[in-house]
C-alpha positions as a printed Julia matrix, in Angstrom:
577×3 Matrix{Float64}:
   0.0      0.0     0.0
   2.98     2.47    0.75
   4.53     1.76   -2.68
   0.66     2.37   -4.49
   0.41     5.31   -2.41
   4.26     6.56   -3.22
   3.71     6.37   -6.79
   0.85     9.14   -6.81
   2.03    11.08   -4.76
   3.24    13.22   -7.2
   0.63    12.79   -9.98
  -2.21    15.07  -11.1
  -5.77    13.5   -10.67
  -5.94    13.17  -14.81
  -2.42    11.57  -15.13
  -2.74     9.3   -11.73
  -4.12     5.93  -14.12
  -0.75     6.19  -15.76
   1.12     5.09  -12.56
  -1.96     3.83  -10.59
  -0.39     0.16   -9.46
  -3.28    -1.63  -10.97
  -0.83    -4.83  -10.37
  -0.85    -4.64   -7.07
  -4.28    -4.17   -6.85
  -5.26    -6.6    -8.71
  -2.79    -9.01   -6.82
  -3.9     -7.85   -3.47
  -7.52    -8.66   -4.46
  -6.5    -12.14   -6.01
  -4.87   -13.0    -2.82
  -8.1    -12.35   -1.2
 -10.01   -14.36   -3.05
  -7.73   -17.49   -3.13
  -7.55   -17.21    1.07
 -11.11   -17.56    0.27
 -12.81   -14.21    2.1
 -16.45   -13.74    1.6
 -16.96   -11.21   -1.26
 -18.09    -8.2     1.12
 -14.58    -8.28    2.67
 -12.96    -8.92   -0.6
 -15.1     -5.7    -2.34
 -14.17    -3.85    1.09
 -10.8     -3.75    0.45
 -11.0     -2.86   -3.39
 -12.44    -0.12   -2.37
 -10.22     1.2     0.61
  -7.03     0.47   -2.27
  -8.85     2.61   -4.85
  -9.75     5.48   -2.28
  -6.32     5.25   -0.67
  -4.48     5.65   -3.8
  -7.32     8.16   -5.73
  -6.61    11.09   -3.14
 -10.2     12.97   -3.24
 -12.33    10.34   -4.16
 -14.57     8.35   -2.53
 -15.67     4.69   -4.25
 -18.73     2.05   -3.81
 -19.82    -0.76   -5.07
 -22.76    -1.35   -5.54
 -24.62    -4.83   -6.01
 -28.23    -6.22   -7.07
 -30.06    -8.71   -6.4
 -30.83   -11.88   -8.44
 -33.6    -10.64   -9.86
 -32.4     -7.26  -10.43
 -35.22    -5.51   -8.72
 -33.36    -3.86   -5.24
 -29.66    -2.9    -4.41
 -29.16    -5.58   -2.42
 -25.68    -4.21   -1.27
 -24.22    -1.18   -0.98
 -20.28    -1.37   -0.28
 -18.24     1.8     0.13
 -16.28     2.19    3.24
 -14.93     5.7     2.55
 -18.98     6.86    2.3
 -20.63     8.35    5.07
 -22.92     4.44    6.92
 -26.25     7.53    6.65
 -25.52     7.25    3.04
 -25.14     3.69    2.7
 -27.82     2.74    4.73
 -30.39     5.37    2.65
 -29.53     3.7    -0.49
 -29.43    -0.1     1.14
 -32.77    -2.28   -0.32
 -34.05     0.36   -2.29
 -36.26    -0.83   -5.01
 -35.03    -0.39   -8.68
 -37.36     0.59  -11.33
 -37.83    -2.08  -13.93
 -38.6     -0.25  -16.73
 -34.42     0.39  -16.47
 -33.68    -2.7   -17.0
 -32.9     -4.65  -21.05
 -35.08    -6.68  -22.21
 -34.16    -9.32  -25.17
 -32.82    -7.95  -28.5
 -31.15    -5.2   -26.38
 -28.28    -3.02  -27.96
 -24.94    -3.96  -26.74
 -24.28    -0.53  -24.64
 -27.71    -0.92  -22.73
 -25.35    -1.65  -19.61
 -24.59     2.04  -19.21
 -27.54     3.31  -19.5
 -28.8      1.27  -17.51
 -26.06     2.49  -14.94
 -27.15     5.48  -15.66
 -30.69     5.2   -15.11
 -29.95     3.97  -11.77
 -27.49     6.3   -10.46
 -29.19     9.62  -11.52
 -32.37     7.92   -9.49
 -30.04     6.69   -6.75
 -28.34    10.38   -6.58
 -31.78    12.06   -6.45
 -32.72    10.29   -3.76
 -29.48    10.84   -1.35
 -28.69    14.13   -3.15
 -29.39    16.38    0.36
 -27.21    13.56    2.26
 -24.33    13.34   -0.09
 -23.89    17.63   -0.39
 -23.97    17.79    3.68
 -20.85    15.09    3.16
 -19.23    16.67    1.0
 -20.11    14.15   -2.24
 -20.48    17.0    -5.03
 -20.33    14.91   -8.13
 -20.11    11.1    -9.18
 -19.28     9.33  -11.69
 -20.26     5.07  -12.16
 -19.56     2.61  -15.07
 -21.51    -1.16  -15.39
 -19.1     -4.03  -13.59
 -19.82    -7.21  -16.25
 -19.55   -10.8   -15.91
 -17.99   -12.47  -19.16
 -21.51   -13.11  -20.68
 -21.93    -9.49  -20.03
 -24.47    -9.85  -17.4
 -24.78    -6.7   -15.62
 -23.44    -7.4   -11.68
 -23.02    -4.3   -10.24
 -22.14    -1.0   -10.24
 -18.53     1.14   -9.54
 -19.62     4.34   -8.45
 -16.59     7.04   -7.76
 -17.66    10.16   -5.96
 -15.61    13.46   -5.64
 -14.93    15.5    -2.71
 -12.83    18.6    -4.0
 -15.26    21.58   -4.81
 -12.65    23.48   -6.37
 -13.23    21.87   -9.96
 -14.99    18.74  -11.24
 -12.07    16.18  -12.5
 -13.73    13.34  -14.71
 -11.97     9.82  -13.5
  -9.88     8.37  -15.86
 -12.24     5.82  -17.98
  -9.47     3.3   -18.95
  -8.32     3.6   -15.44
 -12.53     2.93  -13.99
 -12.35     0.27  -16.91
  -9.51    -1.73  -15.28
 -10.95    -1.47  -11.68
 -15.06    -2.27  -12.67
 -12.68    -5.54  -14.51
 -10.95    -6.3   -11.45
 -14.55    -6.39   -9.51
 -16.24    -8.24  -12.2
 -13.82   -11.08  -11.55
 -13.79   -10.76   -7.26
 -17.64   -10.86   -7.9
 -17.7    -13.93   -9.98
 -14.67   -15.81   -8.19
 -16.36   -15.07   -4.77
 -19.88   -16.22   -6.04
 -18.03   -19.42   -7.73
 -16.56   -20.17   -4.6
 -19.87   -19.68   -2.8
 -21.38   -21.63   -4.77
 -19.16   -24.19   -5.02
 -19.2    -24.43   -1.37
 -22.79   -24.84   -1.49
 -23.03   -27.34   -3.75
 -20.52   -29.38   -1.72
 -22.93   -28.41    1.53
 -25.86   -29.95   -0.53
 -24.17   -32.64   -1.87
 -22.77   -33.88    1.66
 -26.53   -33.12    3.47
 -28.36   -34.96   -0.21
 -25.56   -37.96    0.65
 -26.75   -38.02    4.78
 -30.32   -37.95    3.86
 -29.93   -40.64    1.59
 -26.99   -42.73    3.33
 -24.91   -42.43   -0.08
 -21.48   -41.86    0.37
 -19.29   -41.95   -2.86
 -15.61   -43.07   -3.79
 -12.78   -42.82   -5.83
 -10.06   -46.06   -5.98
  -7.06   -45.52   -7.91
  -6.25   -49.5    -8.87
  -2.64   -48.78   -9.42
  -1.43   -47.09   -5.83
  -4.83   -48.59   -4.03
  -5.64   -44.72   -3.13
  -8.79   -44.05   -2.09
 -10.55   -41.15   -1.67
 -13.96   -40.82    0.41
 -17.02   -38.81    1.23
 -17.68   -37.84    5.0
 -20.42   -40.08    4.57
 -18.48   -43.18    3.81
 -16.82   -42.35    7.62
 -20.15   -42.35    9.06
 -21.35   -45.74    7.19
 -18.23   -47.4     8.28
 -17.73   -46.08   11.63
 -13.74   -44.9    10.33
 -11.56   -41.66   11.93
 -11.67   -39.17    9.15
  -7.72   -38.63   10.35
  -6.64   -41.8     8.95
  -6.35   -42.96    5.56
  -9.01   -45.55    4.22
  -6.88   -48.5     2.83
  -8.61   -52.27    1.32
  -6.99   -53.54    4.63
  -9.23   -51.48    6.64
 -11.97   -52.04    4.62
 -11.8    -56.07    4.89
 -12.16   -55.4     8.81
 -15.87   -54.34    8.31
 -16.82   -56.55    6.29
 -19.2    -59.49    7.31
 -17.22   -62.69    7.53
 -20.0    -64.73    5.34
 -19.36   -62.18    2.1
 -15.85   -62.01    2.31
 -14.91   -64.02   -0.09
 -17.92   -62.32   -2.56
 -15.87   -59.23   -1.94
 -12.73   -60.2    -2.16
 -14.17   -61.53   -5.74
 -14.96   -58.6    -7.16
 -11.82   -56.55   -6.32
 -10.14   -59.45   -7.75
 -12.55   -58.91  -11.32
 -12.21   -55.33  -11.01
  -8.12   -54.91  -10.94
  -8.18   -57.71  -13.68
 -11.46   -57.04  -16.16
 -12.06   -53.36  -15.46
 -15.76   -54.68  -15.56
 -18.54   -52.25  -13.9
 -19.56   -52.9   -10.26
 -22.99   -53.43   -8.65
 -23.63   -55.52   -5.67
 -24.5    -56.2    -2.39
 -22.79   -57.58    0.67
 -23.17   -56.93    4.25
 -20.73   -54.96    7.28
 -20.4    -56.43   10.75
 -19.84   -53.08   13.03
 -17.59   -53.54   15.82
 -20.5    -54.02   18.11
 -21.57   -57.16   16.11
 -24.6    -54.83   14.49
 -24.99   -55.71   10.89
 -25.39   -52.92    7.75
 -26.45   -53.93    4.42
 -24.9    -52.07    1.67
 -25.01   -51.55   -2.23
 -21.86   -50.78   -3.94
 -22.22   -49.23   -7.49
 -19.33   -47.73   -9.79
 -18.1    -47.26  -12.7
 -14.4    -48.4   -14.38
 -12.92   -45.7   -16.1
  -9.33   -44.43  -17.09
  -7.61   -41.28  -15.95
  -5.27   -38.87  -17.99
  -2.55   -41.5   -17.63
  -4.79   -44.36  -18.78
  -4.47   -45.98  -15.59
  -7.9    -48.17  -14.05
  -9.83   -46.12  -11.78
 -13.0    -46.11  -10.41
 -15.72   -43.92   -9.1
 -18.67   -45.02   -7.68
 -21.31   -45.12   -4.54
 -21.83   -46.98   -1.79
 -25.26   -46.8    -0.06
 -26.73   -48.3     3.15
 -29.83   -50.45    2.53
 -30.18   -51.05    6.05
 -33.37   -49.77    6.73
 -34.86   -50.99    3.54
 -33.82   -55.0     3.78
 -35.16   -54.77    7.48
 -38.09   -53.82    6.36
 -38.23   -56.1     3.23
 -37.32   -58.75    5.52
 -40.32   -57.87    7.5
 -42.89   -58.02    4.97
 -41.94   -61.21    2.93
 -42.69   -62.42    6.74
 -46.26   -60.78    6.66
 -46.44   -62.17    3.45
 -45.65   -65.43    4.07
 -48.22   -65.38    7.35
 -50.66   -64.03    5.27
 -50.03   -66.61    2.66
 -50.44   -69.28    5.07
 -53.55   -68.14    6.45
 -55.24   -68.17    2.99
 -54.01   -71.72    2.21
 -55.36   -72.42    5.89
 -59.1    -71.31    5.16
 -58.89   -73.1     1.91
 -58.71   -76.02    4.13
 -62.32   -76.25    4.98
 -62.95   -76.41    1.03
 -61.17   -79.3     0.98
 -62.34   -81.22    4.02
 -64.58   -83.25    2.13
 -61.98   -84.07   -0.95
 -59.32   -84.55    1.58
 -62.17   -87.67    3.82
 -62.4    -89.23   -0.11
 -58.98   -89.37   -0.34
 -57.75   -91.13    2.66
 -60.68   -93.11    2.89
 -59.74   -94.94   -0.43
 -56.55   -96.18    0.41
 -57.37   -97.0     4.16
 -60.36   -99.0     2.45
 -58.43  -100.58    0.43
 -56.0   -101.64    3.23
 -58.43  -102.8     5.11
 -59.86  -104.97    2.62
 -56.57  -106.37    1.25
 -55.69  -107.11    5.41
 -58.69  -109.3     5.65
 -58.7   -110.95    2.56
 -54.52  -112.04    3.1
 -55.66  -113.35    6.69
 -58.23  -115.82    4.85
 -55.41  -116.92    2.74
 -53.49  -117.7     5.95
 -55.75  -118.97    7.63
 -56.27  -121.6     5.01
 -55.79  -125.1     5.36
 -53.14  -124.85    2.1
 -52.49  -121.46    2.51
 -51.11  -119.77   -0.92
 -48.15  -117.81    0.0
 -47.91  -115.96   -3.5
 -51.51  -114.66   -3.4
 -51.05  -113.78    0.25
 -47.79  -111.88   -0.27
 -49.78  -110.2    -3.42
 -52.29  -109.2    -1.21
 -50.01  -107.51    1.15
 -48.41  -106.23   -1.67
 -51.25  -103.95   -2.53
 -51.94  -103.0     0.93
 -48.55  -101.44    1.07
 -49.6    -99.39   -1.96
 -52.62   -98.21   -0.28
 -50.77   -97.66    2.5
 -48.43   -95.26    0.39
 -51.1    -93.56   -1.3
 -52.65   -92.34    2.08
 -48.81   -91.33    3.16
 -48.58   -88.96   -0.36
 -52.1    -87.58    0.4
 -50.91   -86.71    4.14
 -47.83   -85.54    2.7
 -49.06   -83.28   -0.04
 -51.58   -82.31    2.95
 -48.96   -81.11    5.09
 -46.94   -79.58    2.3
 -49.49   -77.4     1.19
 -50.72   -76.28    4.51
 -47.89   -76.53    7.25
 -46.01   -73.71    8.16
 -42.14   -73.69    7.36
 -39.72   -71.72    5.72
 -40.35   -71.53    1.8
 -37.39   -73.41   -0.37
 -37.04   -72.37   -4.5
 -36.66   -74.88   -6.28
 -36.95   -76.09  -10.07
 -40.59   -76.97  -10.47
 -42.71   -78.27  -13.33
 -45.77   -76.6   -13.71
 -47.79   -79.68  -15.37
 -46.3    -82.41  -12.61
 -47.56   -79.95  -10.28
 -50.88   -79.07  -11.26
 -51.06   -82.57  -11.31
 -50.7    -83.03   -8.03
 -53.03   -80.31   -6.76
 -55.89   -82.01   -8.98
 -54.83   -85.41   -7.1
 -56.24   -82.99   -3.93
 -59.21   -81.86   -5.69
 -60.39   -84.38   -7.79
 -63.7    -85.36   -5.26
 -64.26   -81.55   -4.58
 -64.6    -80.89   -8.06
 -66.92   -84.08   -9.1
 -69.23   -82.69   -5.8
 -69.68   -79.18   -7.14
 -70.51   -80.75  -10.83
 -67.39   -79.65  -12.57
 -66.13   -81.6   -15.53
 -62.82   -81.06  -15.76
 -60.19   -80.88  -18.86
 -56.98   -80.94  -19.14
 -54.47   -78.99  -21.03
 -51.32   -80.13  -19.64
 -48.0    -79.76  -21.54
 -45.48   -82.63  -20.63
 -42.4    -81.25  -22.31
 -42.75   -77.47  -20.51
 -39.35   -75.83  -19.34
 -39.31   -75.87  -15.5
 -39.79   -72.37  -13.49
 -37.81   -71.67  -10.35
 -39.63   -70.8    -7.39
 -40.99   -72.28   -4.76
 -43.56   -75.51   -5.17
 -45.97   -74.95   -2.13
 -46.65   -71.36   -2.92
 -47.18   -72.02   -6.75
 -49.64   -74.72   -6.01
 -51.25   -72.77   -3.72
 -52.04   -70.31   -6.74
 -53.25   -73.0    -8.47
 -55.23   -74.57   -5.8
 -57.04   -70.8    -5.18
 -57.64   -70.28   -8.93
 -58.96   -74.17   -9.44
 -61.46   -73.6    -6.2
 -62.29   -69.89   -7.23
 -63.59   -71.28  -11.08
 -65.51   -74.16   -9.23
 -67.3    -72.02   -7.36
 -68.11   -69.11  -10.36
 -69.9    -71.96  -11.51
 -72.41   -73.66   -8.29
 -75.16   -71.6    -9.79
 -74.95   -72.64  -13.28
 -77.26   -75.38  -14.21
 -78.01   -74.45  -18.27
 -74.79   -75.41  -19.79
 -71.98   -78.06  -18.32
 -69.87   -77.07  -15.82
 -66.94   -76.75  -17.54
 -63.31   -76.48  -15.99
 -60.21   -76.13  -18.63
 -56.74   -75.86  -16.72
 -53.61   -75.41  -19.84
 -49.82   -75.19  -19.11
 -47.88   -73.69  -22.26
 -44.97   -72.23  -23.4
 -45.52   -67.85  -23.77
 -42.8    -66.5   -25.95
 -39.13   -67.95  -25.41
 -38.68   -67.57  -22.2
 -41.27   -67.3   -19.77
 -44.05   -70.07  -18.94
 -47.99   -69.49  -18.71
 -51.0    -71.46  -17.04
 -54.3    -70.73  -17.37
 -57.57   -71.74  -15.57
 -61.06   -71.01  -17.77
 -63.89   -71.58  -16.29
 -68.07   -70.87  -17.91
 -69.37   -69.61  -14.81
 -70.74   -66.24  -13.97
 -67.92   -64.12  -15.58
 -66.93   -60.8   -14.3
 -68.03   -57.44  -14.59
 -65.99   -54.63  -16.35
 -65.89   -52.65  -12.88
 -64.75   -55.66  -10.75
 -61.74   -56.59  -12.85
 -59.37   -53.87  -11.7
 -60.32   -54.69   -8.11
 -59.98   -58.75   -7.84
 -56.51   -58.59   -7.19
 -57.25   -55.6    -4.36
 -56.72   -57.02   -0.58
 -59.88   -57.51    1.04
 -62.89   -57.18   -2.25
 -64.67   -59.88   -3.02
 -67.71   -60.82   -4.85
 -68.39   -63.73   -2.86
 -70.76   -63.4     0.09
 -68.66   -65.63    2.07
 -65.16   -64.25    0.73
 -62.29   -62.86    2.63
 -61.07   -61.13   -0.17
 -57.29   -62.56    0.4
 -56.86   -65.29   -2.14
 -56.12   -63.71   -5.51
 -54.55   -60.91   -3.32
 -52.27   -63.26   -2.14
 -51.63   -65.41   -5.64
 -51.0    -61.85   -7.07
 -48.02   -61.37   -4.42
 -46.94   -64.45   -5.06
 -46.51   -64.57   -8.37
 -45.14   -61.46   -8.35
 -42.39   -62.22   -6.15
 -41.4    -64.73   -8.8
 -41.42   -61.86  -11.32
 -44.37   -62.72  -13.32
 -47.92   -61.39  -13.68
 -51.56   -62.51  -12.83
 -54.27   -61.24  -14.63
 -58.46   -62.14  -15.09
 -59.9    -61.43  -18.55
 -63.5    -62.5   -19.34
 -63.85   -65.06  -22.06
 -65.48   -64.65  -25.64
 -68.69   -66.48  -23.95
 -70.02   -67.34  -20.95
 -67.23   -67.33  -17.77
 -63.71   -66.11  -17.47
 -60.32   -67.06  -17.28
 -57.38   -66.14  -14.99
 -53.57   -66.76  -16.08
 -50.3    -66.04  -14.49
 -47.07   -66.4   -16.73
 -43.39   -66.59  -14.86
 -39.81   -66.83  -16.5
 -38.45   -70.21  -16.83
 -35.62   -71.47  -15.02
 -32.5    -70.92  -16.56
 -30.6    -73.81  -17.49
 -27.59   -73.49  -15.19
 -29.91   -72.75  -12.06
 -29.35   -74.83   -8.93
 -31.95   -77.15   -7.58
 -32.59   -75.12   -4.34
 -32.16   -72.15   -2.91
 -34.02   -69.39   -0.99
 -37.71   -68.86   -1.04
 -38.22   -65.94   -4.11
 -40.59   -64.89   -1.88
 -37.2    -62.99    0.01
 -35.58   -63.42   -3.18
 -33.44   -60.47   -2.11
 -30.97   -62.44   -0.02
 -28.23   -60.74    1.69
 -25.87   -61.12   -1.47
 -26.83   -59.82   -4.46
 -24.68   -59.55   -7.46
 -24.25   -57.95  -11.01
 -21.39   -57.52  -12.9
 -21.16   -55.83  -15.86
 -18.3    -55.89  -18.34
 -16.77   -52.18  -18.94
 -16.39   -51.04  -22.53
């Protein structure tokens, strides 16, 4: 400041721009703005430079706001605060401002505009000062957006010396880029602000790994998900610590693909916290090469936590709720079920007496007695598979996936209903493919569908008595890849306001209904990512259908109920291109 002030010193207001220091100005002002002040401090200072070096002038700033409607702040430390504060929020008249189309010096006279309105109003304030003239030129952005306003006001009385323009031109320049620096840094910081509060809200921290050196850069969120001291580097080693014993090797799989394929990451594995708490997380990112062409990746890893608990929890409503609808489908069945264990235990019973006749025989015949027992047994096995499929269908366990064949087990829910149907009158046909691709999912839960949609069409048709009672169940191929069965029944058929509803939990058109069984089928089939729908047929009655994908040829032959199909490792790798 000495030096700036030395070097006019000597120098006559209209020569002072020739010797003025702009440098230093400018690099006092830069230095500012890297130490990162806020932009009142930064303006501050601009202005103390200019009015310590400009002997006799005073200088402000003067800023709008966004929408260029008020002077939103009024910067000028060598002014009299009365002044400032008389000017500070005063309302702008709009007609001032350009509209589109507008000539390329509408900037000054625009300035102008404003500061012979702003000088009317403080005129009887600024001559008690001692402010006797001013002069003001537009500070621009690049885009030559108007930002503000330099406004230099002389003291001396003695005569009126205009400010040098090339001189104004290099100061309003040097504000122009403290304004935008200092509102990019704002901003910037802002952003950041949002960004880090947008992660917390969402429990999304993201990453940066640098294969080559194994840096890694974190959000503050990442910390907080893994419990880590921001004041210590985050190295793989570290990393390994928190993760959950049983997914260890899943994750030590994908690092592994990642530093050798470059492929794209998306998974899921789980944390165990020091406390022995569990977090479920989903990692995300992207392979990608860096201005040395070395493997990097950026990506984000968010904590599911909250959402698998609560998944968790209702595939366990579901399932209750599932196995209360197969339970009141029980009565239904009571009779069907009394027709099919009597027949066997008949049949034993009968076979029993007639092999002790042959025993008791004077010449007893060993081979017919041995055939005899022979066929008890396989009465006695046929009342074992009816208990069995019984207690399959309607005990409560965990659900298993499996591969299952729709026709085979159709089959056997028909083996169930066979007496139930013949009592309500329904003549059933069969449309069963033999060759169809298996679906994975789970057995019980499929025939359960089946079971509710074979019971449902039987009963659409108790009032019918002018045209057979006629039941068609198909299993078929739809498309490549997926698998469709279909139950059509000539019953009552549905009206066009009911259809959206049926699936609803709770509406029924049955007097007696609980409104739960195609609620429940629609979950179900759902959860094997497939579709139920009712559509009512051509004539009389309508027909219900639910189409799933078919296994895929490598899958396993058990595995977790798709019911909680999202286990606690999920994985997708994509290759990077």
């Amino acid at each position: 400041m000495k030096d700036l002030n030395a070097s006019l010193a000597t120098m006559e207001p209209t020569t002072a721009c020739s010797g003025f220091g702009i440098a230093q100005v400018g690099a006092m002002i830069g230095g500012l703005i890297h130490r990162g002040r806020p932009l009142s401090i930064v303006l501050t200072n601009l202005c103390e430079l200019i009015d310590a070096a400009a002997k006799g002038y005073s200088s402000s700033v003067l800023l709008f706001d966004r929408a260029h409607t008020r002077l939103r702040h009024i910067i000028g430390p060598g002014l009299p605060a009365a002044y400032n504060e008389l000017l500070e929020r005063r309302a702008v008249r709009c007609h001032v401002w350009p509209r589109e189309g507008a000539a390329s010096d509408e900037p000054e006279a625009i300035v102008s505009r404003v500061m012979s309105d702003t000088l009317q109003v403080g005129k009887v304030l600024a001559l008690a000062y001692g402010l006797y003239s001013c002069q003001s030129w537009p500070i621009l952005s690049l885009s030559g957006e108007l930002l503000g306003i330099l406004a230099i006001y002389q003291r001396e009385t003695a005569r009126a010396t205009p400010f040098d323009p090339a001189l104004a031109q290099q100061l309003t320049d040097i504000a122009s880029i403290a304004i935008q620096r200092t509102r990019s840094e704002e901003a910037l910081k802002k952003n950041e602000a949002l960004l880090a509060q947008a992660q917390r809200l969402s429990s999304t921290g993201s990453f940066c790994w640098h294969v080559a050196t194994n840096e890694i850069t974190w959000s503050q969120e990442l910390y907080r998900i893994f419990e880590f001291d921001q004041a210590a580097p985050v190295t793989l080693q570290q990393i390994a610590t928190r993760v959950h014993p049983e997914d260890a090797p899943l994750v030590r799989t994908m690092f592994d693909r990642a530093r050798s394929d470059g492929i794209d990451l998306d998974y899921e594995h789980r944390l165990q916290m020091p406390d022995r708490s569990v977090k479920y997380l989903r990692v995300v990112a992207n392979g990608t090469r860096d201005q040395d062409c070395q493997l990097e990746y950026i990506g984000a890893i968010q904590d599911v936590t909250e959402r698998r608990l609560s998944e968790e929890a209702l595939d366990t409503l579901r399932s209750e709720l599932a196995h209360v609808a197969r339970v009141t489908s029980l009565s239904a069945l009571t009779a069907s079920i009394a027709h099919e264990v009597n027949q066997p235990l008949l049949g034993i019973t009968m076979n029993a007496s007639t092999c002790l006749r042959i025993l008791a025989a004077d010449a007893p015949n060993l081979d017919l007695a041995r055939e005899t027992v022979g066929r008890a047994i396989r009465d006695c096995q046929r009342a074992s598979d009816v208990i069995s499929r019984l207690r399959a269908l309607f005990a409560k366990k965990r659900c298993t996936t499996e591969l299952v064949d729709l026709s085979e087990a159709t089959r056997e829910v028909i083996a169930l209903l066979t007496s139930e149907l013949q009592r309500r009158g329904a003549m059933l046909h069969l449309g069963l493919v033999d060759d169809l691709p298996p679906v994975k999912g789970d057995r019980v839960q499929l025939q359960q569908v089946i079971l509710n949609l074979l019971l449902n069409a039987a009963e659409a048709m108790t009032a019918i008595d002018d045209r057979p009672r006629q039941l068609t169940i198909r299993t078929e191929r739809d498309g490549g890849e997926r698998v469709r069965l279909s139950v059509q029944d000539a019953g009552v058929g549905l009206e066009p306001q009911d259809v959206d509803r049926l699936f609803d939990a709770f509406y029924t058109t049955k007097s007696s209904g609980m409104g739960i069984g195609l609620s429940v089928s629609r979950s179900i089939i759902e959860c094997h990512d497939g579709r139920l729908w009712a559509e009512a047929n051509k004539g009389p009655g309508a027909t219900f259908s639910f189409s799933i994908p078919r296994a895929p040829e490598s899958a396993p032959r058990d595995g977790h109920c798709p019911a909680a199909r999202k286990p606690a490792l999920a994985e997708r790798a994509v290759g990077h291109s």
